[in-house]
C-alpha positions in Angstrom: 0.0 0.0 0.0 3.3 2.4 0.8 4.8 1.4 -2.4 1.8 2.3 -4.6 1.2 5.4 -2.7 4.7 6.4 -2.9 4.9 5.7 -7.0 2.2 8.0 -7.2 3.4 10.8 -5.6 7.0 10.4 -7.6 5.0 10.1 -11.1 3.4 13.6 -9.9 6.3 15.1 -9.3 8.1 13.9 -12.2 4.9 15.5 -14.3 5.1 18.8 -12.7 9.1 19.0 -13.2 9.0 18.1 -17.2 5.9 21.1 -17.2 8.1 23.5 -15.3 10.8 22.4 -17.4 9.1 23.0 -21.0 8.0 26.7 -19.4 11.4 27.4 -18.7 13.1 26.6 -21.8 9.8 28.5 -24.5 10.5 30.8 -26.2 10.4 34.9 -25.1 7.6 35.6 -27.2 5.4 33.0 -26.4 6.0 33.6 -22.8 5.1 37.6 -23.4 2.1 36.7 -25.3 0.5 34.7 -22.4 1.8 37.1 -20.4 -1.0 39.9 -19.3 0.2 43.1 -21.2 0.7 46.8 -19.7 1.5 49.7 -21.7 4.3 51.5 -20.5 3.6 55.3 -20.4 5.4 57.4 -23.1 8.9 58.8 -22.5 9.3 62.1 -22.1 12.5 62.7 -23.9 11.1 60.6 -27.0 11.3 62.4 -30.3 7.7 63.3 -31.4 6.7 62.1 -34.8 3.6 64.1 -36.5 2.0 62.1 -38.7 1.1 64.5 -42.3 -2.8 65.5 -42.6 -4.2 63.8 -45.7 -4.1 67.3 -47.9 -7.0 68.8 -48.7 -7.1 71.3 -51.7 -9.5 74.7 -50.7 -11.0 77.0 -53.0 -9.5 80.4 -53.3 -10.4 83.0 -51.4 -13.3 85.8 -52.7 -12.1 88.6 -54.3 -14.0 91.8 -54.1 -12.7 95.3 -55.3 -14.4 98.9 -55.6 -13.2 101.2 -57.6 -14.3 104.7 -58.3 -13.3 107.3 -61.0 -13.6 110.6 -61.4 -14.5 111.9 -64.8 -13.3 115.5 -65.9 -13.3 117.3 -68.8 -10.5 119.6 -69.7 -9.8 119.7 -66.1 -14.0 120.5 -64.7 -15.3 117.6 -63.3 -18.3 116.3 -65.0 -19.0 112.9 -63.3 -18.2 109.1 -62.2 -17.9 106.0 -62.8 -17.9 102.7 -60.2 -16.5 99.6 -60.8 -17.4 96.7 -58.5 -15.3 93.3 -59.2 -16.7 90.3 -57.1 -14.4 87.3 -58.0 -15.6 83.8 -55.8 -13.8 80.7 -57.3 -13.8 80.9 -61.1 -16.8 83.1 -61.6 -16.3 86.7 -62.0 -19.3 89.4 -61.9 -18.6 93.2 -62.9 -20.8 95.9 -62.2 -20.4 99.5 -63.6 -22.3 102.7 -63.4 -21.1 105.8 -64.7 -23.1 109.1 -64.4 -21.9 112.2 -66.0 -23.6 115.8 -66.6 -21.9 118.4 -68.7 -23.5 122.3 -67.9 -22.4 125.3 -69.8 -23.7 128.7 -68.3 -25.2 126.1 -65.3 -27.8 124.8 -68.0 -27.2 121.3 -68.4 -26.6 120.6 -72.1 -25.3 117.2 -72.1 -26.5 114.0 -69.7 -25.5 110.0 -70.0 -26.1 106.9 -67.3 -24.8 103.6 -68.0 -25.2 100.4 -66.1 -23.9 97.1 -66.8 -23.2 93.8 -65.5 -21.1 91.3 -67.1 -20.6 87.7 -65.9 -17.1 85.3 -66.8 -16.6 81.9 -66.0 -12.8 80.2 -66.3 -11.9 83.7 -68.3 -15.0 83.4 -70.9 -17.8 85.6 -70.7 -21.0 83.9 -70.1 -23.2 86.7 -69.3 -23.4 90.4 -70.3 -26.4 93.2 -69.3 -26.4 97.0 -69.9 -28.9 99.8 -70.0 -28.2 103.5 -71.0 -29.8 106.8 -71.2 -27.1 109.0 -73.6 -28.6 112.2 -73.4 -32.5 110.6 -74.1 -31.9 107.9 -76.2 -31.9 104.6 -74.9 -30.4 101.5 -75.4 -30.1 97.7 -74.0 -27.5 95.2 -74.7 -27.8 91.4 -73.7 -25.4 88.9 -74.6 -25.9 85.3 -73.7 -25.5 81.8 -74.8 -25.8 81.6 -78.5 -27.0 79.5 -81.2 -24.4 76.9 -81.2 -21.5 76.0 -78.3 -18.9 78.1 -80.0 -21.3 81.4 -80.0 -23.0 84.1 -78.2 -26.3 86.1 -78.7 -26.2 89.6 -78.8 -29.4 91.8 -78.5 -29.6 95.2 -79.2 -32.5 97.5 -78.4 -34.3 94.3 -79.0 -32.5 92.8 -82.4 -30.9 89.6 -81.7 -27.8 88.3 -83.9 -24.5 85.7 -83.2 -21.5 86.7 -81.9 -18.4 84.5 -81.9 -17.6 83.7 -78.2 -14.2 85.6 -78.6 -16.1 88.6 -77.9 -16.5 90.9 -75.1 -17.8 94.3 -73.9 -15.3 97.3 -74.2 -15.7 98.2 -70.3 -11.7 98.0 -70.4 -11.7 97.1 -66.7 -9.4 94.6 -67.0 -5.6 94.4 -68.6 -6.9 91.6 -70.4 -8.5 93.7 -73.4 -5.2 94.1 -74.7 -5.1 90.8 -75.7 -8.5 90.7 -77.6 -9.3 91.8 -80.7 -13.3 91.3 -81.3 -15.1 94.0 -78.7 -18.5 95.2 -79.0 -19.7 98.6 -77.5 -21.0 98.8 -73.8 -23.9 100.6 -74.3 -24.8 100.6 -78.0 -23.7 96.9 -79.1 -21.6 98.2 -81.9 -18.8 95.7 -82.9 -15.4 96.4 -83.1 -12.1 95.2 -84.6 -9.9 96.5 -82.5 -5.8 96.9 -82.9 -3.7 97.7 -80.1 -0.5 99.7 -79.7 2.0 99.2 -76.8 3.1 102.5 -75.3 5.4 101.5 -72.3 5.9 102.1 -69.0 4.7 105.1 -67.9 5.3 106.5 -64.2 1.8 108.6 -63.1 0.9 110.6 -60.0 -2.8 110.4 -59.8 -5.2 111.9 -57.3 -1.6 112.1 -55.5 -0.5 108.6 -55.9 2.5 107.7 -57.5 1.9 104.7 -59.8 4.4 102.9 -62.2 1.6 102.2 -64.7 1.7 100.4 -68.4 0.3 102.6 -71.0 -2.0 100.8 -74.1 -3.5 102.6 -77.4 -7.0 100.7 -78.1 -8.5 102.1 -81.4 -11.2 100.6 -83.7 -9.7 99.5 -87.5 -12.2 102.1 -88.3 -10.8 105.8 -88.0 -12.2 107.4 -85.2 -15.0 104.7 -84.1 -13.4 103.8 -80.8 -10.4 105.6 -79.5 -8.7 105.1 -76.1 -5.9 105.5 -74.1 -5.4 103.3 -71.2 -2.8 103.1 -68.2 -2.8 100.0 -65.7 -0.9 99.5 -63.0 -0.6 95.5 -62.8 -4.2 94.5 -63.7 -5.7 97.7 -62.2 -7.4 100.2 -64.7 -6.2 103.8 -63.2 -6.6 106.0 -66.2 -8.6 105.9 -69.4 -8.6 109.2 -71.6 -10.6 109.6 -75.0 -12.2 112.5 -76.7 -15.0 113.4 -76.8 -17.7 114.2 -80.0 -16.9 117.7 -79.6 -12.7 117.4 -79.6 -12.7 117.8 -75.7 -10.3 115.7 -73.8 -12.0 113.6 -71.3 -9.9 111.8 -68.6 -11.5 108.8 -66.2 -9.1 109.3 -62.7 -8.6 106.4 -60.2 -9.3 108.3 -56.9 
């Protein structure tokens, strides 16, 4: 009864010395992973690693510029004209209103309003509207999406013809004119071919500012149809000077 009793207790231990045995000699990982695990706090002297935000591309930011010009002829003033440029993404709206009033002896012998707004989209007009009073008669332009994709509509007081989309107002707000060659008329509709001279650089105090400006000679290939003289100072308009139907000089000021 000993002997059995004792043959038991040595095949126990001899079990429980191979297991302790097999523990010993596994492997680091193995013992890790049935290990119960504890995340060690961070160390303070660790270099910090930031990890790059996925980028994200946003729109530009809206544009919006007033201008306003004072009109004088041969030195009197005789009016104004506004320029409001609302750029948001590529879209571009243009708004202008010009007033003027010409009195001789305080009796006013010449009047002319103009409003327009004109609408682009990735540099191509898509959109064009204009109403004017020049000295009682009236007129209305529309321009808008024409017959086919590669044209515009143009009504006139009401006549509607096709204009190839190359075209756009002579409002001259923009340094871009320069390089176009098919203009029509703000507030009549009248078409022009235009040609352009390069004059230079040109430095320019106006309303005391001094401005290093580039000066541009826009003219109709028709004598005397559409004559102007132009300065910009980067893509800013800050002089335009024409004459008028009766020889006077008329010069448009950036104030």
């Amino acid at each position: 009864m000993m002997m059995r009793f004792l043959g038991n207790m040595l095949a126990f231990l001899s079990a429980a010395l191979v297991s302790l045995a097999l523990a010993l000699l596994a492997p680091a990982s193995s013992r890790a992973e049935q290990a119960p695990r504890v995340d060690a706090p961070p160390r303070q002297d660790a270099p910090r690693v930031d990890t790059p935000s996925p980028r994200v591309d946003t729109p530009p930011a809206p544009i919006k510029i007033h201008e306003v010009f004072e009109v004088d002829r041969e030195g009197d003033k005789i009016g104004a004209t506004t320029i409001d440029i609302d750029r948001q993404n590529d879209v571009t709206t243009v708004k202008l209103a010009t007033s003027i009033s010409v009195k001789v002896m305080f009796i006013e012998a010449y009047r002319y309003e103009h409003a327009s707004t004109e609408i682009w989209k990735s540099g191509q007009l898509v959109s064009y509207k204009s109403q004017t009073d020049d000295n009682g008669t009236k007129h209305t332009v529309e321009v808008g999406p024409g017959s086919s994709p590669d044209k515009l509509s143009l009504i006139v007081d009401g006549k509607k013809s096709d204009i190839g989309k190359a075209f756009a107002p002579a409002s001259l707000w923009s340094r871009d004119v320069v390089n176009r060659s098919d203009l029509f008329q703000t507030d009549n509709g009248k078409r022009l071919s235009i040609k352009v001279k390069d004059a230079g650089e040109e430095t320019l105090v106006i309303r005391g500012v001094k401005r290093q400006t580039h000066h541009y000679k826009i003219s109709d290939k028709t004598p005397g149809e559409f004559d102007r003289d132009v300065w910009f100072d980067g893509d800013l308009l800050v002089r335009m000077k024409l004459l008028g139907s009766d020889r006077s000089t008329i010069v448009s000021d950036l104030r």
